[in-house]
C-alpha positions as CSV (number, residue, x, y, z in Angstrom):
1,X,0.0,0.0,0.0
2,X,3.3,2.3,-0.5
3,X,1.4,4.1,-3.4
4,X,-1.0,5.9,-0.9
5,X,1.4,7.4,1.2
6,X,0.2,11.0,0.9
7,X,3.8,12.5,0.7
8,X,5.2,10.4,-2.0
9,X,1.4,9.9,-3.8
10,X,-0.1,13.3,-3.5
11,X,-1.1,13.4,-7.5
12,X,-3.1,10.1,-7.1
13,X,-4.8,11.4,-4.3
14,X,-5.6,15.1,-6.1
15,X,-6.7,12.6,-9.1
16,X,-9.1,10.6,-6.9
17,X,-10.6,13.7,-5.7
18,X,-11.0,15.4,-8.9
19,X,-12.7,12.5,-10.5
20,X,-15.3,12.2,-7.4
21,X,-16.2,15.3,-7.3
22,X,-16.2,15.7,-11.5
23,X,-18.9,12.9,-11.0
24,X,-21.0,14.1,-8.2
25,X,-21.0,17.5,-9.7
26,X,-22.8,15.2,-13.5
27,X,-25.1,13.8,-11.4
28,X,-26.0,16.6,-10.2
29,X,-26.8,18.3,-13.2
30,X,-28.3,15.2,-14.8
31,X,-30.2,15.1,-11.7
32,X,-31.9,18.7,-12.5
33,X,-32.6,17.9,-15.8
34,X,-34.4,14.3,-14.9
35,X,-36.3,16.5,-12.5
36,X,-37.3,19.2,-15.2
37,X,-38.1,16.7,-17.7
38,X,-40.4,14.8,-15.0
39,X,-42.1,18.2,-13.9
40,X,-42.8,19.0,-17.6
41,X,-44.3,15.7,-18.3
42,X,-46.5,15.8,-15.4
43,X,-47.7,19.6,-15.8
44,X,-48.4,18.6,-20.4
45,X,-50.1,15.3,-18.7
46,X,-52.4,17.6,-16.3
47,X,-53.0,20.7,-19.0
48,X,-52.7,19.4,-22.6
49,X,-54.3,15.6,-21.7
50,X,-56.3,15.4,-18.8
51,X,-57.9,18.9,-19.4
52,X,-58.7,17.9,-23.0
53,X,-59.9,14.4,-21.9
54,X,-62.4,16.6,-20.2
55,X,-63.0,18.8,-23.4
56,X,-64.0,15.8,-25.3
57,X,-66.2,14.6,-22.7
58,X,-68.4,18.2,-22.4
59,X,-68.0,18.5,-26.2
60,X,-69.9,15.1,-27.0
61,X,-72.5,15.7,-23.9
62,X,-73.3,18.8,-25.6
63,X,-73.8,17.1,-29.1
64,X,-76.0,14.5,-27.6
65,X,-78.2,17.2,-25.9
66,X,-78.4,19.0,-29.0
67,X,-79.2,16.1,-31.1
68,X,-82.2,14.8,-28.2
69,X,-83.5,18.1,-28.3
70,X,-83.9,18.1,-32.2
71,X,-85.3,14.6,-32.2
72,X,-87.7,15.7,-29.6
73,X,-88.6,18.4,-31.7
74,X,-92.7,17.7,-32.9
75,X,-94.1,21.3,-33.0
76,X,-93.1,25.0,-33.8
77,X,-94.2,26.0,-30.1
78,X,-91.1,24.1,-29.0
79,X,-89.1,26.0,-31.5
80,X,-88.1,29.2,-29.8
81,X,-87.4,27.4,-26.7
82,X,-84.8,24.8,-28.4
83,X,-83.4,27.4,-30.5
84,X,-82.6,28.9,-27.4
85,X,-80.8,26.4,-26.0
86,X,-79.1,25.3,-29.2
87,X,-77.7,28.5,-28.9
88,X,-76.3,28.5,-25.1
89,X,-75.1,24.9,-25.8
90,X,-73.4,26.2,-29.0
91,X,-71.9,29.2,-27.5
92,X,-70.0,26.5,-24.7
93,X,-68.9,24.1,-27.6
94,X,-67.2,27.1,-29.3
95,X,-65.4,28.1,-25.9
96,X,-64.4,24.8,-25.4
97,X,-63.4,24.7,-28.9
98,X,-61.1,27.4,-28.6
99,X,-59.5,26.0,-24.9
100,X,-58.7,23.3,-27.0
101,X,-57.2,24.9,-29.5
102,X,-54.6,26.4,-27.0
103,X,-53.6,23.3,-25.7
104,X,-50.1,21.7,-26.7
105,X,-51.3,19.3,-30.1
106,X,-49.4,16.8,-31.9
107,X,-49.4,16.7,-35.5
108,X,-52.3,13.5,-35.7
109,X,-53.9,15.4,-33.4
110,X,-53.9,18.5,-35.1
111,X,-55.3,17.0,-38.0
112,X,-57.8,15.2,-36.3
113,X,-59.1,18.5,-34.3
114,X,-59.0,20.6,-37.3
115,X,-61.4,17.7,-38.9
116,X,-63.7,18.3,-35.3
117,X,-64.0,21.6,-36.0
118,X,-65.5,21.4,-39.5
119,X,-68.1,19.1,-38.4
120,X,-69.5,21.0,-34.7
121,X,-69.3,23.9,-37.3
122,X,-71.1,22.4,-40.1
123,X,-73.5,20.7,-37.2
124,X,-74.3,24.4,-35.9
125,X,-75.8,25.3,-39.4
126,X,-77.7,22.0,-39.9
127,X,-79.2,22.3,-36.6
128,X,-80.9,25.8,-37.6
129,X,-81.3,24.9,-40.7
130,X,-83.3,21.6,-39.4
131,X,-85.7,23.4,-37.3
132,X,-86.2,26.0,-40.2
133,X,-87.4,23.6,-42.6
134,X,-89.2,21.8,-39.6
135,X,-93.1,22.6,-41.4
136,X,-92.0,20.6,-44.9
137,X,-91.5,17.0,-44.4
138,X,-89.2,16.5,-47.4
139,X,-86.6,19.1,-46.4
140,X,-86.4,17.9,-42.5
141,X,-85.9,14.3,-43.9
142,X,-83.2,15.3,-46.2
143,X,-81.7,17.9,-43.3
144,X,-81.8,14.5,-41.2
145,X,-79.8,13.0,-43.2
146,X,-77.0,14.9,-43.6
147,X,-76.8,16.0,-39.8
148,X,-76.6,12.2,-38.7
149,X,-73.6,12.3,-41.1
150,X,-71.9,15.2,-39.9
151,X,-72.8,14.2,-36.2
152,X,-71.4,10.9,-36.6
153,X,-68.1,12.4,-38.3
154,X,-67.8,14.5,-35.2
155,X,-68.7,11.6,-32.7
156,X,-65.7,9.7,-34.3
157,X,-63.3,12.4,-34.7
158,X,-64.3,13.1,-30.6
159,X,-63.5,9.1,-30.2
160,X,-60.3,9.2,-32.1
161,X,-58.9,12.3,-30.2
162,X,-59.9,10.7,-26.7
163,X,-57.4,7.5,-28.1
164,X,-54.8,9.8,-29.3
165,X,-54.6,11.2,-25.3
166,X,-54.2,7.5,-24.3
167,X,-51.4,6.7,-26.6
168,X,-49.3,9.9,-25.6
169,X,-49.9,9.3,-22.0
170,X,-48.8,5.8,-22.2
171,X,-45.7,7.2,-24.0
172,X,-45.6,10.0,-21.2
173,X,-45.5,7.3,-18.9
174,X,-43.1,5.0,-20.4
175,X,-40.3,8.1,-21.2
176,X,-40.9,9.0,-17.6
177,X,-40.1,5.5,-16.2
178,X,-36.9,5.3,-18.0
179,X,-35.9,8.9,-16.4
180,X,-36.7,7.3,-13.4
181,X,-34.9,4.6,-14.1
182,X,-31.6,6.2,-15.4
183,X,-31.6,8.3,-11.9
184,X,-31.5,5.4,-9.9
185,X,-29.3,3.9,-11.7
186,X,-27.1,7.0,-11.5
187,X,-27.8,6.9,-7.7
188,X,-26.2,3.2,-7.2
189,X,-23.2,4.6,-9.1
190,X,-23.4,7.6,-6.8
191,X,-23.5,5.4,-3.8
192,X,-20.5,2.7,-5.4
193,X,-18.4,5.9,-5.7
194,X,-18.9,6.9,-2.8
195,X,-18.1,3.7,-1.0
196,X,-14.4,3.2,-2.9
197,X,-14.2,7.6,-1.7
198,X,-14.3,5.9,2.1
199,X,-12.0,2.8,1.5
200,X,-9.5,5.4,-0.4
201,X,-9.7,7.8,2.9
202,X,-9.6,4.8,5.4
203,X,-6.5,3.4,3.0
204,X,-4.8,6.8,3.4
205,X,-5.0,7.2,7.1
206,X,-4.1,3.3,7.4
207,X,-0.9,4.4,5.3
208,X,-0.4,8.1,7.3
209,X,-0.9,6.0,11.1
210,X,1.8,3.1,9.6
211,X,4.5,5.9,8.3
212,X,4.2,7.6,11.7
213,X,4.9,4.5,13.8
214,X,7.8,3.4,11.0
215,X,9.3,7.1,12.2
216,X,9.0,6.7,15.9
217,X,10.7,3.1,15.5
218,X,13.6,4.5,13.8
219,X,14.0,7.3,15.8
220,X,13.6,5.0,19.2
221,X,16.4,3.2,17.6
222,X,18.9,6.1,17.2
């Protein structure tokens, strides 16, 4: 153990140090980026997928009403009334639409959404158009038509959005497990480090207590 005598070894010892505290000090730093990365993911998971899960959920709620409300339509005296609340529901579906818009969208999902608004737009129309043409048999039958369509588009654009926020949480989740994963694996390293730092310190004390008795035989012997 002659190579940790801190006299004749001092560079080793410098060296030993140097590398440590190089490695704590990476750690460290991928550390605060494994904890920015986390917080990101689980803010976008909160604002741009649970929030929107909730979007879809009130948008097709509010279809549904609309829809009931047209079927249920048998008389102009219930006219004013439903156009009424066509309105207010329409009025909530376009503020919704617009939170939505806000939110953070990948590119499927952009193309998806921008599909969902063409059809609650094109469903606004038909429904007013519907209850206009409400007195001549033939035009309702035709209007019917085409707004099942439409609503049907939307229904499935609405379903097809609400699987695009599984599949990027499940990703979410998976990308977050390996972060976790890579910092404990960087904290056994961490913790292996430091358990060779305290057999190197123990090593150089063992070495400092053994040159000090070597000196007080020698000079007993003079």
């Amino acid at each position: 153990m002659n190579w940790s005598f801190p006299i004749r070894h001092k560079w080793r010892t410098a060296l030993v140090f140097t590398i440590i505290l190089s490695l704590m000090l990476v750690k460290n730093i991928v550390d605060k980026q494994n904890a920015e990365e986390l917080n990101s993911t689980f803010n976008s998971v909160y604002e741009d997928r649970l929030v929107v899960e909730q979007y879809i959920y009130q948008l097709s709620k509010l279809l549904y009403e609309n829809r009931l409300m047209l079927d249920g339509c048998a008389d102009q005296e219930a006219l004013v009334s439903i156009g009424q609340r066509l309105e207010t529901n329409n009025r909530h579906m376009d503020e919704i639409i617009e939170a939505y818009a806000h939110t953070h969208l990948t590119e499927n999902e952009a193309v998806v959404f921008g599909h969902l608004q063409k059809d609650i737009a094109a469903i606004e129309e038909l429904e007013f158009t519907y209850l206009a043409d409400l007195r001549d048999p033939v035009l309702v039958q035709n209007d019917a038509v085409v707004f099942n369509t439409t609503f049907m588009n939307a229904i499935g654009h609405l379903n097809e959005l609400s699987n695009i926020q599984m599949e990027i949480g499940k990703a979410m989740r998976d990308n977050s497990n390996k972060v976790i994963a890579g910092s404990t694996l960087l904290s056994q390293l961490e913790m292996g480090v430091l358990v060779l730092f305290g057999w190197f310190v123990q090593s150089l004390i063992f070495s400092a207590r053994l040159s000090a008795v070597k000196k007080d035989l020698k000079f007993g012997l003079n």
